[in-house]
C-alpha positions as CSV (number, residue, x, y, z in Angstrom):
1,X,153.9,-139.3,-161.3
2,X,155.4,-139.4,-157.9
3,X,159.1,-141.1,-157.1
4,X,160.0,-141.3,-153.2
5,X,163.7,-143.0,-152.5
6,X,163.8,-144.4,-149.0
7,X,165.8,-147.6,-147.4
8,X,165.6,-150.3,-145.8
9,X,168.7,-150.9,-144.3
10,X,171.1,-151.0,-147.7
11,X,168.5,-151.9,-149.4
12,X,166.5,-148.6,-151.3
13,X,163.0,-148.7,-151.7
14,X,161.0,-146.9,-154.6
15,X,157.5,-145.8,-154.0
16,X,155.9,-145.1,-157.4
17,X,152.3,-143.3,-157.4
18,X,150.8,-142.5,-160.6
19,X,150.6,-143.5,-163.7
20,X,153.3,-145.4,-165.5
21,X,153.4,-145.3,-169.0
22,X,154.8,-143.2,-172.3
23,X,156.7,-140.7,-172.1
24,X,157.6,-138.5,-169.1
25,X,156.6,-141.2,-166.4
26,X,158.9,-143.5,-167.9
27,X,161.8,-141.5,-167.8
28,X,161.4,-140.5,-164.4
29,X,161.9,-144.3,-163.4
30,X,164.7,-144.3,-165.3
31,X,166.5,-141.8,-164.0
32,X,165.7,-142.6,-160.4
33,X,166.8,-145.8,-160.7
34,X,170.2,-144.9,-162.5
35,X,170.6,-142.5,-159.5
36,X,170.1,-145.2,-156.8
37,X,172.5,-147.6,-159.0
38,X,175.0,-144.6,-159.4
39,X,174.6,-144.4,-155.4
40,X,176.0,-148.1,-154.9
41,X,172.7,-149.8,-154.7
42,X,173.2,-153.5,-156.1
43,X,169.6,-154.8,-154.6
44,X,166.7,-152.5,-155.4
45,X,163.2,-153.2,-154.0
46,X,160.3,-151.1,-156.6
47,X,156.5,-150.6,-154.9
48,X,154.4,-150.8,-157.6
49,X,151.1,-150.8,-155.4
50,X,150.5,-146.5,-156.2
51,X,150.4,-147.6,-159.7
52,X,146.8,-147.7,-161.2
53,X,148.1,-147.7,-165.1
54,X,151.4,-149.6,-166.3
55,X,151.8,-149.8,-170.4
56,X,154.6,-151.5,-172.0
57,X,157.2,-148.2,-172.0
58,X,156.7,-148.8,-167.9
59,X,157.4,-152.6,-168.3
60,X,160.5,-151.9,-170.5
61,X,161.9,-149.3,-168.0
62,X,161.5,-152.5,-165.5
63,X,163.3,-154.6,-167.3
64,X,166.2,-152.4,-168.4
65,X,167.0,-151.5,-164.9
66,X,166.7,-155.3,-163.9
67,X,169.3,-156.3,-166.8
68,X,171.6,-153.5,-165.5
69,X,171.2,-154.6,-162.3
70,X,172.2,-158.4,-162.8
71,X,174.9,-157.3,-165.0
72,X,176.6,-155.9,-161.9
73,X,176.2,-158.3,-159.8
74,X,172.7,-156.9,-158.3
75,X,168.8,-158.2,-158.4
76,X,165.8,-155.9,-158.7
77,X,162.2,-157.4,-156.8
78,X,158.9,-156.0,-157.3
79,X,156.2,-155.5,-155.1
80,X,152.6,-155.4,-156.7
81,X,149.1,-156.5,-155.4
82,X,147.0,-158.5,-157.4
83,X,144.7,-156.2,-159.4
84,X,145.2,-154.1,-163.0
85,X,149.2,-153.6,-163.0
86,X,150.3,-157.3,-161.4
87,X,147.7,-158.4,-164.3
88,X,150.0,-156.6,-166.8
89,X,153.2,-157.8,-165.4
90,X,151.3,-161.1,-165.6
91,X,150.3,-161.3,-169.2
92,X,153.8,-160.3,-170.2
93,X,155.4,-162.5,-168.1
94,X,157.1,-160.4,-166.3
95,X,156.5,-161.8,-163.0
96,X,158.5,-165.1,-164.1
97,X,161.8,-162.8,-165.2
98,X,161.5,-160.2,-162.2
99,X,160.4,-162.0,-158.8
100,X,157.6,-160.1,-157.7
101,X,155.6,-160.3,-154.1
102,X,152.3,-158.8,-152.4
103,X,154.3,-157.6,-149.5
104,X,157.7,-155.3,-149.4
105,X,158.3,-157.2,-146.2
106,X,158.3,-160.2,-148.8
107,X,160.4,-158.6,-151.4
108,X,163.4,-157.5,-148.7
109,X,162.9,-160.8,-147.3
110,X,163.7,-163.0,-150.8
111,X,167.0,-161.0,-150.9
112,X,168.3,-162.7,-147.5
């Protein structure tokens, strides 16, 4: 799996390609996100579109980082077209507890 960090003004963007599950993947989002929240980052916008494969250890690492983030004062939004993973986020009902959008333009924009 493959973690690029670049912003958008103050806002950081995280492009995730590969696979997103158990194990090693997982952590990786982890500790990419801690970094950008250890940076100062209180709004962090995660592209989920390189992801083919999401399983629930991918979902948790979602939702710990977005618990973190609302617990200091930030928001975490999620940009995922429709197919496998938005089905995922979906069926767990992610998607109601972490505001997700087609478009990154759509995700920076909700933050305004």
């Amino acid at each position: 799996m493959e973690i690029t960090v670049r912003d958008s003004g103050a806002i950081p963007i995280l492009d995730v390609r590969g696979r997103l599950t158990i194990g090693e993947p997982s952590e990786q989002l982890n500790q990419a996100l801690d970094s950008v929240i250890k940076g100062g980052a209180h709004k962090v916008v995660v592209d989920l579109n390189g992801v083919p494969q999401i399983d629930s250890s991918g979902i948790s690492a979602l939702v710990r980082i977005s618990i973190k983030l609302t617990r200091e004062g930030g928001a975490l939004r999620l940009v995922c077209r429709p197919g496998r993973v938005r089905d995922a986020l979906t069926v767990t009902r992610l998607v109601e507890a972490i505001p997700t959008f087609d478009t990154e333009s759509a995700a920076l924009a909700n933050f305004a």
